[in-house]
VMD Tcl script that draws the C-alpha trace (Angstrom):
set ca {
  {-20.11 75.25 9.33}
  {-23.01 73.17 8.01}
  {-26.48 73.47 8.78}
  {-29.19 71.72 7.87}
  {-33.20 71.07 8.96}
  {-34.89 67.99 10.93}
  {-36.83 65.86 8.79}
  {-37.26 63.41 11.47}
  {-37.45 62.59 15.06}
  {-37.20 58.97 16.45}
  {-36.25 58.98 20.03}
  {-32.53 59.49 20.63}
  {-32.09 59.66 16.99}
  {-32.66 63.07 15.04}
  {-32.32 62.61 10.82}
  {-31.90 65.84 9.11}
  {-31.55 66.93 5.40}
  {-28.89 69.70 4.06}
  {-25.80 68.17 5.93}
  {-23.65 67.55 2.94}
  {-20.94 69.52 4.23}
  {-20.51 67.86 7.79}
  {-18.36 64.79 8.34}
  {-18.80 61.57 10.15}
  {-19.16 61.57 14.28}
  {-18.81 65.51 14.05}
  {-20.68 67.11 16.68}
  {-23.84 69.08 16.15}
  {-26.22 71.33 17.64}
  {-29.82 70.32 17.92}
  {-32.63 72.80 17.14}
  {-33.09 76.10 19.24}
  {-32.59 74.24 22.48}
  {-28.94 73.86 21.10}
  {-29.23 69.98 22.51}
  {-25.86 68.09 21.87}
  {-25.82 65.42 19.43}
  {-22.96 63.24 17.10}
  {-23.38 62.62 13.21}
  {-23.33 58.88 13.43}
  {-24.17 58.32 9.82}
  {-24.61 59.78 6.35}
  {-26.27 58.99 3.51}
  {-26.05 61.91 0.73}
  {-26.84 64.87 2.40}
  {-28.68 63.22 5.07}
  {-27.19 62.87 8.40}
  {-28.28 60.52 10.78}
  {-27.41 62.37 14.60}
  {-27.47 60.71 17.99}
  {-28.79 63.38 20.06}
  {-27.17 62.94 24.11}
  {-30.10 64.73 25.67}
  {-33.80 64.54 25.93}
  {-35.32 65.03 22.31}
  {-39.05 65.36 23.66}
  {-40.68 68.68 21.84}
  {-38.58 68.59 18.86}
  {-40.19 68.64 15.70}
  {-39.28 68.41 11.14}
  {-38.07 71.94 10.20}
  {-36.28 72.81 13.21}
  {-32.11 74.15 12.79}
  {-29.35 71.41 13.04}
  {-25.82 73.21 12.95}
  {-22.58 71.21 12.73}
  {-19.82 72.53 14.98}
  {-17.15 70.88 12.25}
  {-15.16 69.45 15.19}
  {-15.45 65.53 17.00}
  {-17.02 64.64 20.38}
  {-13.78 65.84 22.70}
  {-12.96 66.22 26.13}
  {-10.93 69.25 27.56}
  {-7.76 67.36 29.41}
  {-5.99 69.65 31.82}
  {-6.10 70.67 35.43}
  {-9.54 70.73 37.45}
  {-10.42 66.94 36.78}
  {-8.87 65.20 39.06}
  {-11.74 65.01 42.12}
  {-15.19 66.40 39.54}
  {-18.08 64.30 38.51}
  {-18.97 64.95 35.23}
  {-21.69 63.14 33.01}
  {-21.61 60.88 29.94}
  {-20.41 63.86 27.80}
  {-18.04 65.42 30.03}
  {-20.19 68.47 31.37}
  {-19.31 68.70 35.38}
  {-22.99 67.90 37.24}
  {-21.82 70.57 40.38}
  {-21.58 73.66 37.59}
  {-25.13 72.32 36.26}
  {-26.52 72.02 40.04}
  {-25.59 75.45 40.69}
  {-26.73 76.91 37.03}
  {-29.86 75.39 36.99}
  {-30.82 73.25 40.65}
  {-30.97 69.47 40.88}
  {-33.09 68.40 37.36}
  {-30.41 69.13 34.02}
  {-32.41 71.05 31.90}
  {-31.99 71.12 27.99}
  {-29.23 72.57 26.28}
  {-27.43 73.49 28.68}
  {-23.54 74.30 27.98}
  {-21.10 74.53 30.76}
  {-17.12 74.23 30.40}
  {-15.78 70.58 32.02}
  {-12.93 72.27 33.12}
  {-13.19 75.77 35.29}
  {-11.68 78.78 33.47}
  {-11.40 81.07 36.18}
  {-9.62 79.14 38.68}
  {-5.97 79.76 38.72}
  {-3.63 77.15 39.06}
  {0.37 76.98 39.86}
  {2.22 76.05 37.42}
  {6.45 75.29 37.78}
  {8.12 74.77 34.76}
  {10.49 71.48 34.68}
  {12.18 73.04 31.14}
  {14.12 75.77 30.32}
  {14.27 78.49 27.72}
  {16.12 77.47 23.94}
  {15.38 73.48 25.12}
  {14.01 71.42 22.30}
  {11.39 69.31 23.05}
  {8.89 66.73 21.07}
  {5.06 65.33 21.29}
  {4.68 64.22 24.92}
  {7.25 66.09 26.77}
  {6.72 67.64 30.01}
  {7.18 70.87 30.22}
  {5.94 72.02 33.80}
  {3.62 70.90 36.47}
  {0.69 71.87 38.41}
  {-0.03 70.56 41.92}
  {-3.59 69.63 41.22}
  {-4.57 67.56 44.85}
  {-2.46 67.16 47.72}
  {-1.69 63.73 46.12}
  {-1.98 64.15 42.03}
  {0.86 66.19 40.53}
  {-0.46 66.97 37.29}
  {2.42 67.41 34.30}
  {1.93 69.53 31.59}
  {2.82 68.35 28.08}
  {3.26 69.32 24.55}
  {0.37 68.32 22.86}
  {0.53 65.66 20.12}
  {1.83 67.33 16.79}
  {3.68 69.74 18.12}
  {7.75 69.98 18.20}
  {10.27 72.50 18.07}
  {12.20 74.95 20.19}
  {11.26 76.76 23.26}
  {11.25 80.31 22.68}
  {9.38 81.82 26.17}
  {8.13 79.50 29.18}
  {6.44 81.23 32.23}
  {6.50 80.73 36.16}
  {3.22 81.44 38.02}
  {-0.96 81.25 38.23}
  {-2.50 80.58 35.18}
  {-6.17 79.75 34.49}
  {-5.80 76.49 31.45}
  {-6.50 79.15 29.06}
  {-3.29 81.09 29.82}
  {-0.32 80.59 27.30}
  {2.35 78.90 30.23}
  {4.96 78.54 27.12}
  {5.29 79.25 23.34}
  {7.45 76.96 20.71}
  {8.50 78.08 17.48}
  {8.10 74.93 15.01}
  {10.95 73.89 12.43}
  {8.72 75.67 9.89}
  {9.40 79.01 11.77}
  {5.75 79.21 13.12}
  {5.22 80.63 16.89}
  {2.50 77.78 18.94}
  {1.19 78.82 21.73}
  {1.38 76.47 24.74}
  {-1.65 76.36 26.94}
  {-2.48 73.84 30.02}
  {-5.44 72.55 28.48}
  {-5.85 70.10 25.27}
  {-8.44 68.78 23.77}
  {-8.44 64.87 21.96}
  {-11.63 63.19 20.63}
  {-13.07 60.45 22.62}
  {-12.88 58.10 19.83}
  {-9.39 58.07 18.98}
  {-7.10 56.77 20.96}
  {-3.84 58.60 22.28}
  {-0.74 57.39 20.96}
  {2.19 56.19 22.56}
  {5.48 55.24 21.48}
  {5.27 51.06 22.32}
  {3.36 48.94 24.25}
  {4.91 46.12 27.00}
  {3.53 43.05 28.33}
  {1.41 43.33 31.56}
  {3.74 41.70 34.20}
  {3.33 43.63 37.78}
  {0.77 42.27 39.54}
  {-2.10 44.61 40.21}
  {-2.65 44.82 43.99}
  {-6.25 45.08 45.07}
  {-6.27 43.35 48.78}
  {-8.86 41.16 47.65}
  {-7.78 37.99 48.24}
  {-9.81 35.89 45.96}
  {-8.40 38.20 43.25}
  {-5.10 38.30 44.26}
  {-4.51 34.67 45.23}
  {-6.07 32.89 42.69}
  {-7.25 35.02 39.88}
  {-4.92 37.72 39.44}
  {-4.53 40.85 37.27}
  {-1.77 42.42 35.94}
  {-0.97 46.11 35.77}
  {-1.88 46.77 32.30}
  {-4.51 43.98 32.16}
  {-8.35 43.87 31.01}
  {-10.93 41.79 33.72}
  {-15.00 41.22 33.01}
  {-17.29 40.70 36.15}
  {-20.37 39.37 34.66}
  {-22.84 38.32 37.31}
  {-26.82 38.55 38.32}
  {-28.45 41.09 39.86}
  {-27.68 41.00 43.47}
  {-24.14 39.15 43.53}
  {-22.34 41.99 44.34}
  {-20.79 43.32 40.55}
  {-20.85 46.97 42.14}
  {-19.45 46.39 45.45}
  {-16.53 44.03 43.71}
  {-16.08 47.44 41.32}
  {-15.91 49.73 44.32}
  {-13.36 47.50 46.53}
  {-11.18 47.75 43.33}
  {-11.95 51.33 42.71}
  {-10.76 52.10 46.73}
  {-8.17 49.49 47.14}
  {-5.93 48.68 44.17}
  {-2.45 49.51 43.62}
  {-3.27 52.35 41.22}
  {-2.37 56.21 40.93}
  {-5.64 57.16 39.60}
  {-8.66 55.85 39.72}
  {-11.24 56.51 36.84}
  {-15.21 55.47 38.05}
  {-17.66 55.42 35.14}
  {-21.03 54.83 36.53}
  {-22.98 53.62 32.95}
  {-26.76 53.20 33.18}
  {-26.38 52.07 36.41}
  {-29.04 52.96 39.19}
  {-29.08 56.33 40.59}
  {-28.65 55.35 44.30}
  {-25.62 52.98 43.48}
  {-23.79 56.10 41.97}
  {-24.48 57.84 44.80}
  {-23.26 55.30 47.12}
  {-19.87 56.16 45.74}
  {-20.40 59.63 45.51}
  {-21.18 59.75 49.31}
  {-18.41 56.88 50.38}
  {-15.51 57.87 48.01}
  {-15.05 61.43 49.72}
  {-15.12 60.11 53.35}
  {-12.89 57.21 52.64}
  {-9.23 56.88 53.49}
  {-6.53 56.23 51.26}
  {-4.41 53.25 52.57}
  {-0.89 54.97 50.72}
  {-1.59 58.75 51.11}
  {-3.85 59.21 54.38}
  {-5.66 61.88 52.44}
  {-9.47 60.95 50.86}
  {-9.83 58.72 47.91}
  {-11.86 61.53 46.09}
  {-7.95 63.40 45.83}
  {-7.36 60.69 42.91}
  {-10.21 59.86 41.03}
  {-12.27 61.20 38.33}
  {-16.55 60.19 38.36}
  {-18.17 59.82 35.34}
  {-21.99 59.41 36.15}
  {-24.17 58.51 33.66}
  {-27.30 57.08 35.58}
  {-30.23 54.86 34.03}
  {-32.31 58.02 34.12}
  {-29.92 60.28 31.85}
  {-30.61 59.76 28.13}
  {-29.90 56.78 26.41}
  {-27.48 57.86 23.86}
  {-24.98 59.63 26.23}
  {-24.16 56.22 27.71}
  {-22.49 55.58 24.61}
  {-19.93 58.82 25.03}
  {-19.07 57.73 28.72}
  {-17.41 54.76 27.97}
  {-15.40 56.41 26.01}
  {-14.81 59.75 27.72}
  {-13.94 57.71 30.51}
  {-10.91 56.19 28.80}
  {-9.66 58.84 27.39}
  {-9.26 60.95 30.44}
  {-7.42 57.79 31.72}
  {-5.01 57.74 28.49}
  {-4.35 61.12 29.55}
  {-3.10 60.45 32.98}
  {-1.41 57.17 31.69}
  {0.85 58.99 29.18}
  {1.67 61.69 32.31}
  {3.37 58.18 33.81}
  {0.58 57.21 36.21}
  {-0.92 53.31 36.47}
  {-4.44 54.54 36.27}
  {-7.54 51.89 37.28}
  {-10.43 52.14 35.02}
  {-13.97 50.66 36.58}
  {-16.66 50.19 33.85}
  {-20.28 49.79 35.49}
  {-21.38 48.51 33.36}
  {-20.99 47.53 29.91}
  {-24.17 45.46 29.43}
  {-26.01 49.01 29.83}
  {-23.80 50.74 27.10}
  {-24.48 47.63 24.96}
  {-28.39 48.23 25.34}
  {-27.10 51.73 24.74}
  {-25.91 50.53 21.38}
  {-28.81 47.95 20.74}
  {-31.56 50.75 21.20}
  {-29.56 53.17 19.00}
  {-29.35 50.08 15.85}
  {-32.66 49.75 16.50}
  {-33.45 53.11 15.29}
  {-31.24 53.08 12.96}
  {-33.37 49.92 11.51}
  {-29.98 47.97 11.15}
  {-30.23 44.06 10.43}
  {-30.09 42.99 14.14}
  {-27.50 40.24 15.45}
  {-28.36 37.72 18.23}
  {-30.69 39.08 20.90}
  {-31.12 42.11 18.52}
  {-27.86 44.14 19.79}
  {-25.91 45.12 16.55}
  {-23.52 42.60 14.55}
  {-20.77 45.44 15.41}
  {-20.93 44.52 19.23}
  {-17.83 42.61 19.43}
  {-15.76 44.97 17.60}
  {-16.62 47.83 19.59}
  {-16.15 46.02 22.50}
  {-13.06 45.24 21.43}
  {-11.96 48.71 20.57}
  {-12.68 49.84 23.84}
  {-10.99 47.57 25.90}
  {-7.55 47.55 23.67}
  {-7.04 50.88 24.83}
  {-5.99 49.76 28.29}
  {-2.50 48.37 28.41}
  {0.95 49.01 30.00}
  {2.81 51.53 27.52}
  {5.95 53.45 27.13}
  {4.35 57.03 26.59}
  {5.72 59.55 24.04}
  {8.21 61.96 24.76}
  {11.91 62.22 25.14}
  {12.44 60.55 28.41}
  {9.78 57.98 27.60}
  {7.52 57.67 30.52}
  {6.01 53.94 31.76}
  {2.24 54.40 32.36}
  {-0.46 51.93 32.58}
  {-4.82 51.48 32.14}
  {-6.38 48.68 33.79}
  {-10.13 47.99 32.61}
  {-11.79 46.32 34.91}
  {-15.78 46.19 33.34}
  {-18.95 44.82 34.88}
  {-21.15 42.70 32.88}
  {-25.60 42.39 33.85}
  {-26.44 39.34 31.76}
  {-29.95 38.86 32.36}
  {-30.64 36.30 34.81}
  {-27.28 35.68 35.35}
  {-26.89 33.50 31.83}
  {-23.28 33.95 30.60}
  {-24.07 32.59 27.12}
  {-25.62 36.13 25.98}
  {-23.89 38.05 23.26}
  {-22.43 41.20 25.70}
  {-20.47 38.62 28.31}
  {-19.74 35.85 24.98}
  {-18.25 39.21 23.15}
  {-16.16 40.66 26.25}
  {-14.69 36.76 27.50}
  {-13.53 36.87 24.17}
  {-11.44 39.88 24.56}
  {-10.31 40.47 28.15}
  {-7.76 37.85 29.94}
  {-9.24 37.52 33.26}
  {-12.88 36.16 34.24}
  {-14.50 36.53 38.16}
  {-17.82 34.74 37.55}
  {-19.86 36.10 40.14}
  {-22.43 33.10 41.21}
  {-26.09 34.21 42.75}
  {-26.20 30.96 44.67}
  {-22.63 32.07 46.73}
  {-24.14 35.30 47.41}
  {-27.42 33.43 48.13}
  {-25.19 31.79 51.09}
  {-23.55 35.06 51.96}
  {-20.40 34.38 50.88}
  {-18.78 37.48 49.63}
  {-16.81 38.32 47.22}
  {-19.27 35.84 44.99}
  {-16.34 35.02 42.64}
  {-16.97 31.88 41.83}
  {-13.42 29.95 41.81}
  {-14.75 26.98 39.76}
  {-15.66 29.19 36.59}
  {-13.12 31.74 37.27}
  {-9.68 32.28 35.87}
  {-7.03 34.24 35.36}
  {-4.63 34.01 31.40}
  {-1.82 36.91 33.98}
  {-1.29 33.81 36.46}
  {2.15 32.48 35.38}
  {3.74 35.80 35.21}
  {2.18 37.50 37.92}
  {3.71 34.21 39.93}
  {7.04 35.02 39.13}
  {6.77 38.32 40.27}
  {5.47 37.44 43.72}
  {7.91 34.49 43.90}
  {10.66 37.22 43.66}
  {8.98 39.56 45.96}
  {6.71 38.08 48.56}
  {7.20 34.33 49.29}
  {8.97 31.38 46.66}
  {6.38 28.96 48.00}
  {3.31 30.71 47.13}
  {2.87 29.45 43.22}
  {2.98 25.80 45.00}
  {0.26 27.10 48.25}
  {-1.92 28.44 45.65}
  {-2.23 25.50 43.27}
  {-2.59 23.18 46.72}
  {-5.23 25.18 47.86}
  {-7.20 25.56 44.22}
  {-6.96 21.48 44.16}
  {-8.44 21.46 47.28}
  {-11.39 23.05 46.53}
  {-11.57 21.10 43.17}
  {-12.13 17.63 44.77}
  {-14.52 19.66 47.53}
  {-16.58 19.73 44.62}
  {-16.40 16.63 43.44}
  {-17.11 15.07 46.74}
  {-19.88 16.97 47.75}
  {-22.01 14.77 44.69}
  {-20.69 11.81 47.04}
  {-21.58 13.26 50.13}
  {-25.19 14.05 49.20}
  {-26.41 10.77 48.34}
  {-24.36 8.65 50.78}
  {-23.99 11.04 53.33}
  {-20.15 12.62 55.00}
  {-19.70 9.43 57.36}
  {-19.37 7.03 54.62}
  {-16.22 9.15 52.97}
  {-12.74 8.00 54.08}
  {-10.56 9.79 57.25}
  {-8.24 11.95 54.12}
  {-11.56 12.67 52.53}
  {-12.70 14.31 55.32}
  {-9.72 16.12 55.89}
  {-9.96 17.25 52.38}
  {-13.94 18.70 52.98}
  {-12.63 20.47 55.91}
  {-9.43 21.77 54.53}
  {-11.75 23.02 51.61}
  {-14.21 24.33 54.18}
  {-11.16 26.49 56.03}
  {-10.13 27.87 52.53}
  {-13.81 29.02 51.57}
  {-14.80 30.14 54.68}
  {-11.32 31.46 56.17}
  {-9.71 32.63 53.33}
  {-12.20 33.16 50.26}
  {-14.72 35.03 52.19}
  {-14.30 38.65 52.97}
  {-15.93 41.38 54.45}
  {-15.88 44.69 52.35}
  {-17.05 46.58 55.42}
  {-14.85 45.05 58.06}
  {-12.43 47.82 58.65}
  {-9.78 45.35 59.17}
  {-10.78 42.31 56.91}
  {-11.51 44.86 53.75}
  {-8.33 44.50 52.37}
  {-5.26 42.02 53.10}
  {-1.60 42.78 52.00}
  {0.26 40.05 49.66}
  {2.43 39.18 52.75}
  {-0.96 38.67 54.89}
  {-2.41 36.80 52.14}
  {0.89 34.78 52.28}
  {0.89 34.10 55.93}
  {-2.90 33.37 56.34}
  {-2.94 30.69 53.09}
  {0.21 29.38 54.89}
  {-1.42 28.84 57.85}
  {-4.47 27.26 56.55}
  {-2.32 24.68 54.34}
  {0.05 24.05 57.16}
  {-2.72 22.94 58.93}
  {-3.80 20.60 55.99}
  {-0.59 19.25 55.22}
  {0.10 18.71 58.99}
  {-2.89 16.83 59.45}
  {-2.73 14.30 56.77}
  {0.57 13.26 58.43}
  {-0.79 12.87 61.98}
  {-3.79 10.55 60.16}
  {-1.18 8.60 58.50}
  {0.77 8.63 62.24}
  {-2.73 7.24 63.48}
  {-4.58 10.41 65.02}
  {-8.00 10.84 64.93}
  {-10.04 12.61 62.75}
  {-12.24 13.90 64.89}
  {-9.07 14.98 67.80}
  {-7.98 16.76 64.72}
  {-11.28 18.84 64.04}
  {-11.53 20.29 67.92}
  {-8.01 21.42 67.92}
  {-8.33 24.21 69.93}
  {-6.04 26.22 67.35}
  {-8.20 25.96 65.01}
  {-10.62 28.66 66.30}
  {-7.47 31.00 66.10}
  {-7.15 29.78 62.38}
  {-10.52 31.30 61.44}
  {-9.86 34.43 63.18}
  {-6.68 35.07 61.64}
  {-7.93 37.21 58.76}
  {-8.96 40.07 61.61}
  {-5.78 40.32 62.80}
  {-4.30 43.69 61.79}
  {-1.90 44.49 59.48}
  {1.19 46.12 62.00}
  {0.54 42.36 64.17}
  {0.09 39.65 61.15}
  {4.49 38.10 61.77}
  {3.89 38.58 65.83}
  {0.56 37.01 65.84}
  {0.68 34.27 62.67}
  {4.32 32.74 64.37}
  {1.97 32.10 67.27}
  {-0.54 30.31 65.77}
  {1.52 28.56 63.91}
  {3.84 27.46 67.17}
  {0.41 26.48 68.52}
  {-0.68 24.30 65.62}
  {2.61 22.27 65.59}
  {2.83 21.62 69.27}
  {-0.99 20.75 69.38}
  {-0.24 18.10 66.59}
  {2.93 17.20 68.23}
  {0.98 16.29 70.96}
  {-2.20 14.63 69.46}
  {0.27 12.05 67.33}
  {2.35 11.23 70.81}
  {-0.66 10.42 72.48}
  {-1.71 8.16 69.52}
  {1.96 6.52 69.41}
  {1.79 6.12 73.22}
}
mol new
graphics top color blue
foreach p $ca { graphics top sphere $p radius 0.5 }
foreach p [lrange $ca 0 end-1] q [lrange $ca 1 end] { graphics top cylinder $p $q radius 0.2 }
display resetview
């Protein structure tokens, strides 16, 4: 163990002399207070330390001791449904130690040690078993199994394995290694935050990931596996996009990190998560996910561990064989994270002064999502999905922090202040917007939901291309002097926008919309389109075709719930042909 004295205090960032001994991106504690801090540079024997709590008071001459071991997080039951902060200390164990404000110092375990959980082995006695294997399994929530495994390095023979209530400090099983040596076998392991976990190969993202937002799902999709950016302005609705994700997509687990991010929009989720219903298990969402809340008020530095914690925990459930959905909120308040930290460091600054190294650790950050086969013998399929939210200021995309993350993830939803100006929500904006998944995630759903819908979606996306370039048109000269198909193209484009595109997040029927009502509903709309055009050619009138009486029925078609959408779209749909029918007789006639 190293220790050595503080020479000097800048902020966050804590330089102290005598540290010869310690290694990079150990961890370290801080004068008396024992405040937590990370070696994040050396130079002889002088260790510069990013210190993850307030540094206020300290002073030169005051203790540093090095604990010789990496920033880590304890992986094992009890995290499934707790809220820790940046650094992986649970904020419930700190309310109760020491009331609502988190004094200095403080050290509490992030997972409990007295509670006892059940644990069933799935192995037997004399089995041999590798890195990765599952050995047993704890029922952690009434919908998270949670599977033991051998921890990475270990292999060899089982020589006992227990049945019954363990706290994660227990030994549940003991192997002897090749090398004769008896390893004790506990539920909890430990793996540093930067490193990521291995597994044995990674796939292609190819599944579609599910969220119900149709927007996202119909024109911009994500694959399971995949890496998305939500850059947007302040007010266009980054969080509320992250939190329909968060409650809605087709994931196991769901991993929240709350980065820098006001204090009341944490606790929005804190107070909706717990009361919300899960569409697949009936039980509350809060029996899934894991909160990582790192507010704007918490110190600087420790925004920099949450990222990172965050993904790590969701490595861990990935490798157990879970598709895990990883919200980042957001990275633009890490990156200042970073910036402020260079800064002290008195780095050369890049553009905007954040640090040159922005890209890169972007970069490392989001290649650790990904759909993988996980180690072990039976070789588990688990995936991450990173979906992170980007605050350029003022809403300009060309900063560094969104430049550096479009160059890394695959799918883009620009998020435009003027949509959410006009209240159209989600404010994805499907001009700037796309999608690198699309042509495989089209396959899949022409093989499982509809063959047509590649050919809908493209129809519909053209649509709402030549909206846009007639609008220019329509502003100086004004919609009467457009053509009868132009028309019908403005209004087709309207129906799609406003019928389709917008959604309410807190409609309880309209929040979310199954692939086959997404089907149905863009069916309906482009059936209406393509049915038109023929009765104009047939010599119907534009305007008979705008007061269809089905149309009304057309807009109200996304309310319609889920158990009715076959009984109640095959009626609107009978209704729009005979209506037609009937409109192009009377023209013929």
């Amino acid at each position: 163990m190293s220790q050595g004295k503080i020479v000097k205090v800048s902020g966050p960032l804590v330089i102290a002399e005598g540290m010869r001994d310690a290694n990079m991106f150990d961890v370290v504690r801080v004068s008396e207070h024992r405040l937590i801090g990370e070696i994040i540079e050396m130079h002889g024997d002088r260790a510069s330390i990013q210190v993850y709590e307030e540094t206020a008071g300290l002073g030169p001459g005051e203790p540093v001791v090095s604990t010789g071991a990496p920033l880590s997080v304890e992986l094992g039951p009890g995290l499934i449904e707790k809220i820790f902060d940046g650094i992986q200390r649970p904020l419930e164990d700190m309310r109760k130690m020491v009331g609502s404000n988190i004094t200095r110092g403080i050290e509490v375990n992030a997972l409990d040690r007295n509670k006892k959980w059940k644990f069933e082995p799935t192995v037997e006695k004399g089995v041999r078993v590798n890195p990765g294997d599952i050995i047993g399994k704890v029922q952690e929530t009434v919908v998270v199994e949670h599977r033991i495994m051998i921890p990475y390095g270990l292999k060899g023979i089982i020589e006992e394995i227990y049945e019954g209530e363990f706290t994660v400090e227990d030994t549940v099983a003991r192997v002897r290694k090749d090398t004769g040596e008896l390893v004790d076998v506990k539920m909890m392991q430990k793996w540093p935050v930067r490193r990521g976990r291995p597994y044995k190969e990674k796939l292609p993202p190819e599944t579609p990931l599910v969220t119900g937002q149709r927007v996202i799902d119909t024109l911009f999709p994500i694959a399971k596996g995949g890496v998305a950016a939500v850059p947007g302005p302040f007010g266009s609705g980054k969080t509320v996009v992250q939190h329909q994700l968060a409650k809605w997509a087709d994931a196991e687990i769901v991993v929240y990190i709350g980065c820098g991010e006001r204090g009341n929009e944490m606790t929005d989720v804190l107070m909706e998560f717990p009361e919300l219903k899960d569409p697949r298990t009936g039980e509350s969402l809060m029996k899934r996910t894991v909160l990582i809340a790192n507010t704007s008020d918490m110190p600087v530095a420790a925004r920099e561990a949450s990222i990172y914690t965050g993904i790590t925990i969701a490595e861990y459930f990935r490798d157990m064989g879970y598709n895990v959905a990883l919200m980042a909120d957001s990275t633009s308040r890490w990156a200042e994270a970073l910036r402020e930290m260079s800064g002290r460091l008195e780095e050369m600054p890049g553009e905007e002064g954040y640090p040159a190294y922005l890209g890169s650790r972007l970069a490392q950050f989001y290649e650790r999502a990904g759909r993988v086969i996980s180690l072990g013998t039976n070789g588990r399929e688990g995936s991450i999905t990173a979906i992170g939210a980007v605050s350029p200021p003022g809403g300009d995309l060309s900063e560094p922090v969104t430049q550096s993350t479009l160059r890394i993830v695959k799918v883009f939803w620009g998020l435009d202040a003027s949509l959410a100006y006009r209240r159209h929500f989600p404010a994805i904006n499907w001009l700037l917007s796309y999608s690198l998944y699309q042509d495989r995630v089209d396959e899949w759903i022409s093989e499982n939901v509809a063959k047509d819908w590649s050919i809908l979606r493209s129809d519909a996306m053209k649509l709402l291309q030549e909206e846009a370039e007639l609008e220019e048109i329509v502003r100086l000269v004004g919609v009467d002097a457009l053509s009868a198909s132009d028309r019908l193209t403005l209004e087709a484009a309207k129906s799609i926008r406003e019928d389709y595109l917008h959604q309410n997040a807190f409609h309880d029927v309209d929040t979310y919309t199954s692939l086959n009502k997404q089907y149905r509903m863009l069916k309906l709309i482009m059936g209406f389109y393509y049915k038109s055009k023929k009765a104009l050619e047939a010599g119907a009138s534009i305007k008979d075709l705008f007061n269809l009486p089905v149309r009304e029925r057309i807009g109200r078609a996304k309310y319609t719930p889920e158990e009715e959408v076959d009984s109640v779209f095959y009626s609107i749909e009978e209704d729009l042909n005979k209506q037609i029918e009937a409109l192009v007789s009377k023209e013929v006639v």
